[in-house]
C-alpha positions in Angstrom: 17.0 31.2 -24.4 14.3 29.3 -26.8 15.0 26.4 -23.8 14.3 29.0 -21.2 10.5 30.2 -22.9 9.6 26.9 -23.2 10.2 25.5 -19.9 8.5 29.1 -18.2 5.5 28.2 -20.9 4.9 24.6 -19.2 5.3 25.7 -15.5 2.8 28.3 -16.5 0.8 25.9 -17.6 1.1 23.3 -15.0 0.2 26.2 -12.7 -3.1 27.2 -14.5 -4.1 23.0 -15.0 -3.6 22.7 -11.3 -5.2 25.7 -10.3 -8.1 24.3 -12.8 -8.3 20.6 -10.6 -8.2 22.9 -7.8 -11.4 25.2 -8.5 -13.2 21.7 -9.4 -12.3 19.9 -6.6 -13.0 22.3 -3.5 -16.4 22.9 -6.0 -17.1 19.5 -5.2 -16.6 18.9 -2.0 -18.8 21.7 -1.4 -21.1 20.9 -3.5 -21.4 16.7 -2.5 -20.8 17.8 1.3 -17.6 15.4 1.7 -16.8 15.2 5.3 -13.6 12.4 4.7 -10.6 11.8 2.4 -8.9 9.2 2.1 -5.1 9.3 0.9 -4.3 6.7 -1.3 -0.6 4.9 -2.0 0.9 1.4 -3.2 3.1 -0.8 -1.5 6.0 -2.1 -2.9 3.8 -5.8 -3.7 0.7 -3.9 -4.7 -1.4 -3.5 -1.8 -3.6 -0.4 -1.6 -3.0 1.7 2.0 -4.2 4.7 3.0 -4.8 7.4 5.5 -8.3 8.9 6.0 -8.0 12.9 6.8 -11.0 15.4 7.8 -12.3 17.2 4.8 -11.0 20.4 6.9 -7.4 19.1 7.0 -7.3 18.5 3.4 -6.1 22.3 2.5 -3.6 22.1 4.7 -2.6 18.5 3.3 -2.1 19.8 -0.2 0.3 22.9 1.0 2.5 20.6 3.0 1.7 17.2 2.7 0.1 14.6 5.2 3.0 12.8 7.0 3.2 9.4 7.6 5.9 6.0 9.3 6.9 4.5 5.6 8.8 1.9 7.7 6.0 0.4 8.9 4.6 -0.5 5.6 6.3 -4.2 4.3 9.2 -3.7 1.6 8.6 0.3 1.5 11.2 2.3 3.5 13.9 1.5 5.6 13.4 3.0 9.4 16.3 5.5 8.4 14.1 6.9 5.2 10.8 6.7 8.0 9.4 10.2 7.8 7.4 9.9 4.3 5.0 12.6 3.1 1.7 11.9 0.6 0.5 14.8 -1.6 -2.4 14.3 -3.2 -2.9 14.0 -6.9 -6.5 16.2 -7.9 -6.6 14.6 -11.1 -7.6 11.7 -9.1 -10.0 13.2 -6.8 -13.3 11.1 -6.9 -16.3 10.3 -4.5 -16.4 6.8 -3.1 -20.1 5.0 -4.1 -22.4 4.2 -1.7 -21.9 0.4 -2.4 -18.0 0.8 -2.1 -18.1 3.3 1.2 -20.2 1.5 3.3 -17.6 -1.6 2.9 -14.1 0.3 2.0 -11.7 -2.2 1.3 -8.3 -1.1 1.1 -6.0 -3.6 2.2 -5.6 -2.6 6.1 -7.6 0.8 6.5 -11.0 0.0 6.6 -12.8 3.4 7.6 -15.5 1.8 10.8 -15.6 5.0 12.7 -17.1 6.9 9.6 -20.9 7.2 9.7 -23.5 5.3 7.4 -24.3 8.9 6.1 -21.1 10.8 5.6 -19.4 11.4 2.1 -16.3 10.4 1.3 -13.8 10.7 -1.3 -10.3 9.6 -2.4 -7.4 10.8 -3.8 -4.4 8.9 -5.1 -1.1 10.7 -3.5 2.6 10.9 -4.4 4.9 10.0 -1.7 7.5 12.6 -1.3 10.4 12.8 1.3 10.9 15.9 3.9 12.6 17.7 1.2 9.5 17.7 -1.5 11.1 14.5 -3.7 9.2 11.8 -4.9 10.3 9.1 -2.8 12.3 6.2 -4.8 10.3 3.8 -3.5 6.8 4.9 -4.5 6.0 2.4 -7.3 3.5 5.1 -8.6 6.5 7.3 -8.9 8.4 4.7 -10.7 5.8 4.6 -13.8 6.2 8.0 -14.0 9.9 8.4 -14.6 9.3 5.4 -17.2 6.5 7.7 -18.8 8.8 11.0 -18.4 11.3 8.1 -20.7 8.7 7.4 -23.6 8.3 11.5 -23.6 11.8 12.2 -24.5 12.0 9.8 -27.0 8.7 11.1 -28.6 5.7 8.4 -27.2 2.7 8.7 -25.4 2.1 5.2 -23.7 -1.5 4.0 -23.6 -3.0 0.8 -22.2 -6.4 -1.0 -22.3 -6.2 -3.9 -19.3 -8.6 -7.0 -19.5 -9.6 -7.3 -15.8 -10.6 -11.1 -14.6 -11.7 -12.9 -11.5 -13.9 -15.0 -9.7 -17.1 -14.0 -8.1 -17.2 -16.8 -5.0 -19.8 -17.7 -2.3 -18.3 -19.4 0.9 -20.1 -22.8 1.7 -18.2 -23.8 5.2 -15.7 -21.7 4.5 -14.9 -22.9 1.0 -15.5 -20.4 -1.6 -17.4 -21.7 -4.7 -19.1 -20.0 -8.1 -22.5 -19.0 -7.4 -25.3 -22.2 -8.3 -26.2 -20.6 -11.3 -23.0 -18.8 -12.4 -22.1 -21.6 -14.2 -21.8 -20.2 -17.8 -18.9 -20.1 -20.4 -17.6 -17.3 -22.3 -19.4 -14.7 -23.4 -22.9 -16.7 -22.3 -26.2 -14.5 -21.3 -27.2 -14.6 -17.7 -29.4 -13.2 -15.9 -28.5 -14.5 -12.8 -27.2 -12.4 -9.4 -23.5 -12.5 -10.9 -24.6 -10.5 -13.9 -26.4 -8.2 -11.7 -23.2 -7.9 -9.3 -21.4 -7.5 -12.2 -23.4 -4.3 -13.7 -23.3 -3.0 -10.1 -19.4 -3.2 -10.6 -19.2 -1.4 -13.9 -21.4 1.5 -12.5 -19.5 2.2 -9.3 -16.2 2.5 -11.8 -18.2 5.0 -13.8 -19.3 6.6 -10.8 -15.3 6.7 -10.2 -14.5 8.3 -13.5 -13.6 4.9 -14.2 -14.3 3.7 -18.1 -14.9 0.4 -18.9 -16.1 -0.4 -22.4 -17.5 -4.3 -22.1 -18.0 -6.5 -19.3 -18.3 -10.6 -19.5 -18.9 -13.9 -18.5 -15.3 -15.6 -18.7 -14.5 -19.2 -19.3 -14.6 -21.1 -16.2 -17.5 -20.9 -13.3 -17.5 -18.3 -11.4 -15.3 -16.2 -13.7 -15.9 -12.6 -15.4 -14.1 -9.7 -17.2 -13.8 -6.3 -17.2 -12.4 -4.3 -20.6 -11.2 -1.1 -19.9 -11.4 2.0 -22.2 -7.8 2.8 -23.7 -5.9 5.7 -21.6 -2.8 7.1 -20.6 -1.0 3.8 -18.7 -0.8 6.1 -15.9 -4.7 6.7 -15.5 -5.3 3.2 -16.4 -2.8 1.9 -13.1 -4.8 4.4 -10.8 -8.5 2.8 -12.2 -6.3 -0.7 -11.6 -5.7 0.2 -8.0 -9.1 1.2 -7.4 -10.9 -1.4 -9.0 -9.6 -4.3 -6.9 -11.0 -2.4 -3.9 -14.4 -1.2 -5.8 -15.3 -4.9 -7.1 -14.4 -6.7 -3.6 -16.8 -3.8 -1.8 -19.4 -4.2 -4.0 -19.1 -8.1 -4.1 -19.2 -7.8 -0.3 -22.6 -5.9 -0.5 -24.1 -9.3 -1.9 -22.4 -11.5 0.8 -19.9 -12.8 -1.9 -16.4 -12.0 -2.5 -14.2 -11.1 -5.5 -10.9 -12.4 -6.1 -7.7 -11.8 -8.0 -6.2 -14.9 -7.5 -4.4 -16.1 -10.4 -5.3 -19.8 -10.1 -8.4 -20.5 -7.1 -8.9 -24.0 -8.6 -7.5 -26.7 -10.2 -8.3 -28.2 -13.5 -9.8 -24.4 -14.8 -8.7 -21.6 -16.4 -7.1 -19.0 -13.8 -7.0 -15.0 -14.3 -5.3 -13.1 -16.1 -4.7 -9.3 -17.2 -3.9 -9.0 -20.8 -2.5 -5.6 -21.6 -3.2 -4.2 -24.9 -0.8 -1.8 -25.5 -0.1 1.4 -28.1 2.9 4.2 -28.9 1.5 7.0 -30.1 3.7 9.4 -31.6 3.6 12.9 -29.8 4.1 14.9 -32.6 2.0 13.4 -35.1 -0.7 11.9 -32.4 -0.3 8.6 -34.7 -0.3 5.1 -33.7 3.5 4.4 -33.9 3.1 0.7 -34.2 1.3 0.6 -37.1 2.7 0.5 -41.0 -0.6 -0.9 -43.0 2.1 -2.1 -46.0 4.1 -4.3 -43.7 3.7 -7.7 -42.3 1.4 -7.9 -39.4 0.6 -4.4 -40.6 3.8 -3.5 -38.2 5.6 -0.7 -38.3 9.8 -0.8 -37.3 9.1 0.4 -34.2 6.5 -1.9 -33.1 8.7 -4.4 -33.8 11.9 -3.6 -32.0 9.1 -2.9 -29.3 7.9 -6.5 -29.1 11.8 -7.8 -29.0 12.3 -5.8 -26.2 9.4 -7.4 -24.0 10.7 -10.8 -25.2 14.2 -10.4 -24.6 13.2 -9.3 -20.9 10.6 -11.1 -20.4 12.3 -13.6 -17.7 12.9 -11.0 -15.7 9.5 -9.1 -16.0 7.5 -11.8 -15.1 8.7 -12.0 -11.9 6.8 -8.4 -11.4 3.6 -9.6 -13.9 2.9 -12.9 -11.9 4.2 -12.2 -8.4 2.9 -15.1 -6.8 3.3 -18.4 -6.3 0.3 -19.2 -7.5 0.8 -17.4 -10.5 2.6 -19.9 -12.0 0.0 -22.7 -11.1 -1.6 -20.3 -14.3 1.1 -20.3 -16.5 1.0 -23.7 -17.9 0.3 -25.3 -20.8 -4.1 -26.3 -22.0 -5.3 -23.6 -20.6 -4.8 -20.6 -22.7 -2.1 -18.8 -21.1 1.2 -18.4 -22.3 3.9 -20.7 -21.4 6.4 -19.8 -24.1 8.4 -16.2 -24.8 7.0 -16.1 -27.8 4.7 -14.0 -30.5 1.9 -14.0 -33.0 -1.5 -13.4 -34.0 -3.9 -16.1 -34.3 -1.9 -18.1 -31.3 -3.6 -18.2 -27.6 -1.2 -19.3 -25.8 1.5 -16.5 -27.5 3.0 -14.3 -24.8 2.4 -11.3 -27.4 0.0 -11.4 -30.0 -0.8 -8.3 -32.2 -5.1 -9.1 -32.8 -6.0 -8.0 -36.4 -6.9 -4.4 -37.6 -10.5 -3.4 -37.4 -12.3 -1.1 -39.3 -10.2 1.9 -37.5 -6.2 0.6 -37.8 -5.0 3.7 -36.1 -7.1 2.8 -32.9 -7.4 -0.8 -33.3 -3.4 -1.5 -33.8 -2.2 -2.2 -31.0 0.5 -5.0 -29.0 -1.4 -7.2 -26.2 0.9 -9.3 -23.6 -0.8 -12.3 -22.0 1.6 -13.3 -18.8 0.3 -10.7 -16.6 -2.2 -11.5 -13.8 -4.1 -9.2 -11.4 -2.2 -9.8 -8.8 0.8 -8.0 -9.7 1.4 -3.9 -8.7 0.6 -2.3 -12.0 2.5 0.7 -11.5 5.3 -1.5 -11.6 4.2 -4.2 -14.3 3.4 -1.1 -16.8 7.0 0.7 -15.7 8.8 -2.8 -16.8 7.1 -3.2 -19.8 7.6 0.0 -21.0 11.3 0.5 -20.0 11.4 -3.0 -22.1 9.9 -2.3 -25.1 11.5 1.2 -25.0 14.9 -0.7 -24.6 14.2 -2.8 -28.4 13.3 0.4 -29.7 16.8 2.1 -28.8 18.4 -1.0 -29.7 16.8 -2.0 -32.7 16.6 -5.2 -31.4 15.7 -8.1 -34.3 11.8 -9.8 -33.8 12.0 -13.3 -34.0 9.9 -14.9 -36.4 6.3 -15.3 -35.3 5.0 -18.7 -34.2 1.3 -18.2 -35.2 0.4 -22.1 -35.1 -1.8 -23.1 -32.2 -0.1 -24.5 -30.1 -2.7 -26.9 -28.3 -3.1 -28.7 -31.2 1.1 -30.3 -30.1 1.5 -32.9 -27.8 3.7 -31.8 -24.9 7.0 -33.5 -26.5 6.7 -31.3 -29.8 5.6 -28.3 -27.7 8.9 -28.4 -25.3 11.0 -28.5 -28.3 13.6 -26.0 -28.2 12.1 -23.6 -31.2 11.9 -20.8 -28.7 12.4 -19.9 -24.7 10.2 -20.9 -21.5 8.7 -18.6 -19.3 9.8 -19.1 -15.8 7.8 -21.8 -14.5 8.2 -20.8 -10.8 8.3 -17.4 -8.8 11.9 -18.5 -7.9 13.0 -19.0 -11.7 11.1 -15.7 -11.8 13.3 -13.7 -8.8 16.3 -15.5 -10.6 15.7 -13.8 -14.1 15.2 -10.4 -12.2 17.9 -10.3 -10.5 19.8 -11.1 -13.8 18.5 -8.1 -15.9 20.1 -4.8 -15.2 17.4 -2.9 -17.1 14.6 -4.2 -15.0 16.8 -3.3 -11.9 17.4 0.3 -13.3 13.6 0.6 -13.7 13.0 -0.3 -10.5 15.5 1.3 -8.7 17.2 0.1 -5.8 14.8 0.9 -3.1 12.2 -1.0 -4.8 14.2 -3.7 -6.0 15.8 -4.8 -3.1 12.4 -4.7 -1.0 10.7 -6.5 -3.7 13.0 -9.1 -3.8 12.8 -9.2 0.0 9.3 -9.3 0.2 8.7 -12.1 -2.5 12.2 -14.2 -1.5 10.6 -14.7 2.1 7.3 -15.9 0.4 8.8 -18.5 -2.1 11.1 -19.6 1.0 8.1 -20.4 3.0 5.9 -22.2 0.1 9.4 -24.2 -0.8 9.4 -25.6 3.1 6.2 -26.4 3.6 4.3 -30.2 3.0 1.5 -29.6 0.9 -1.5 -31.8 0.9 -1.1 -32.8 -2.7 2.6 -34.4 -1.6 0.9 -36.1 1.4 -1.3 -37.6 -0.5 0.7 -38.6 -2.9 3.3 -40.2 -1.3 2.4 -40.9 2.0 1.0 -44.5 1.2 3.4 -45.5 -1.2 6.9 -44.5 0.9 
């Protein structure tokens, strides 16, 4: 019976919050004079699609959905599991900038026939089958049954990405920095890239979008975004969008933004570092932290840590999904190239970064193998189901390997004190399809048309001649 008043109590109010997004958005579309929406989703590798609906079709879409072919989208449905139905999420209701409408980037859909002077605004959707359930292979839906996971045991899971790419002029067709971007990390500019740059932060906050610091990064041409700490489900959304919102407004300035792991050679590439926290639901404390112990780590944060090691080989096939990522993920250039963890070391796959003044906000796990290429609907699910997976298990933390490890010459560094990262995607597709937990979290649709999808693209980099082998070999065999 207790069950019974409890579960009428949260339907009642999920009713009343929904009502509440409801009354705010329909204010607000009056209010800003929105004439179209566009309905947001994911693809299986990460690429943003959408359909763009009249602002009078948009009542009628949240009733009963907007319908659209799933099997025409790569790796998504099978033409049997076609008919596919988005329903949008109002929490994620926002107005589109000026800067971003007038060039809307979304991979595919780019909205031409809508006039210089209409408003329009998105709003990230579910994908739900004919009968009203969330579709098993809607990566968006696949975070959220790993979120619904760290619930029943107890967690909140919150997130705070490092966003970084290269802001690139094409010269004939080559993209290069900017003359002036050529700065270092954490340098003062004044140049059009720190300008472009603010421009970015703006239309995010515009978005409802929070970031906390922006940057120069190390190489030329590079920059970061910090994000505010939020709910890992919020913070995927604001993920999504941004890739989008920073190419649009890039665009504005004839230059582009890229999330290419490794553009050029001899540099640091991009990464996104997630800094991560468990926050106990019924105390609404950090659950990784324990000021007496070592690290200042509490049990649980921990057996969380040993989880994302121990699946580490298989998750990095979904945090560095392309080849290229693993042009990144070698050794000199701070990223990690061992499964590994520790504080004061850079190239550590986890490192827990010293308490500040605040331990309860400023404890926290950050992972370093991710790039902004990958989907992070699915990146956050893996890592979560992972370090969820230690915690059940009580799985034993290795010992920390805080030495810097650029200070080793590549014999000592290779030494067998501790596991490789995969140093391909195909080692990469290898370890996935070797972990049954990763599997499970993905489920089968979306691990099969992952796999798919990214098997096709390492078979077509393994058979092609590369310039580097041509000239490298051609005049000596």
């Amino acid at each position: 019976m207790a069950d019974e008043q409890s579960y009428a109590k949260q339907t009642d109010m999920s009713k009343r919050h929904d009502q509440q997004y409801y009354d705010q958005v329909m204010a607000r579309i009056e209010h800003e004079r929105v004439r179209f929406i566009n309905l947001e989703f994911t693809d299986v590798v990460g690429m943003a699609k959408c359909v763009t609906i009249p602002v009078e079709q948009f009542n009628d879409c949240l009733t009963h959905g907007k319908w659209f072919d799933g099997s025409s989208i790569e790796g998504f449905a099978r033409v049997a599991e076609s008919d596919m139905y988005l329903f949008p999420d109002l929490s994620t209701f926002a107005i589109l900038p000026d800067k971003v409408r007038l060039s809307y980037a979304a991979e595919g859909h780019r909205s031409d026939d809508i006039g210089n002077a209409d408003v329009v605004a998105r709003v990230i959707c579910d994908v739900r089958t004919p009968d009203g359930e969330h579709f098993d292979g809607d990566p968006r839906a696949t975070l959220m049954q790993a979120l619904n996971l760290a619930r029943e045991m107890g967690f909140q899971y919150k997130v705070a990405p490092e966003l970084e790419f290269f802001l690139l002029s094409l010269e004939d067709e080559t993209p290069k920095p900017l003359p002036h971007d050529r700065r270092g990390y954490f340098d003062l500019s004044t140049d059009l890239a720190a300008t472009v740059r603010r421009q970015m932060v703006y239309s995010l906050h515009k978005m409802d979008i929070n970031i906390e610091a922006s940057h120069h990064e190390v190489a030329d041409g590079q920059h970061e975004l910090d994000f505010e700490i939020a709910d890992a489900l919020r913070i995927a959304d604001g993920l999504m969008t941004a890739k989008y919102v920073l190419k649009a407004v890039a665009a504005q300035h004839n230059l582009y933004a890229t999330f290419l792991p490794k553009p050029f050679f001899g540099v640091n590439g991009s990464g996104l570092h997630i800094h991560q926290q468990l926050i106990n639901s019924s105390t609404g404390r950090n659950a990784f932290l324990n000021p007496q112990a070592d690290y200042a780590l509490s049990e649980e944060g921990r057996w969380f840590i040993a989880g994302q090691l121990a699946h580490a080989p298989a998750m990095c096939a979904l945090l560095a999904p392309l080849v290229n990522s693993y042009k990144r993920l070698v050794g000199g250039y701070e990223a990690p190239v061992v499964i590994n963890w520790g504080r004061i070391n850079r190239q550590a796959l986890i490192r827990v970064p010293r308490l500040g003044s605040d331990p309860e906000s400023t404890m926290r796990v950050e992972l370093r193998c991710t790039d902004p290429s990958c989907n992070p609907y699915l990146a956050l699910a893996a890592m979560l189901r992972a370090g969820l997976d230690g915690i059940q298990r009580k799985l034993t933390l290795p010992a920390a390997m805080d030495e810097n490890l650029f200070l080793h010459d590549e014999g000592d560094r290779l030494r067998p004190r501790a596991p490789m990262l995969p140093a391909t995607l195909g080692e990469a597709l290898e370890a996935l399809r070797e972990d049954p937990l990763i599997r499970e979290t993905l489920g089968d649709a979306i691990y099969e048309g992952f796999l798919d999808a990214k098997g096709i693209e390492w078979t077509e980099y393994r058979e092609q001649v590369h310039p580097w082998e041509i000239q490298r070999y051609l005049s000596v065999f």
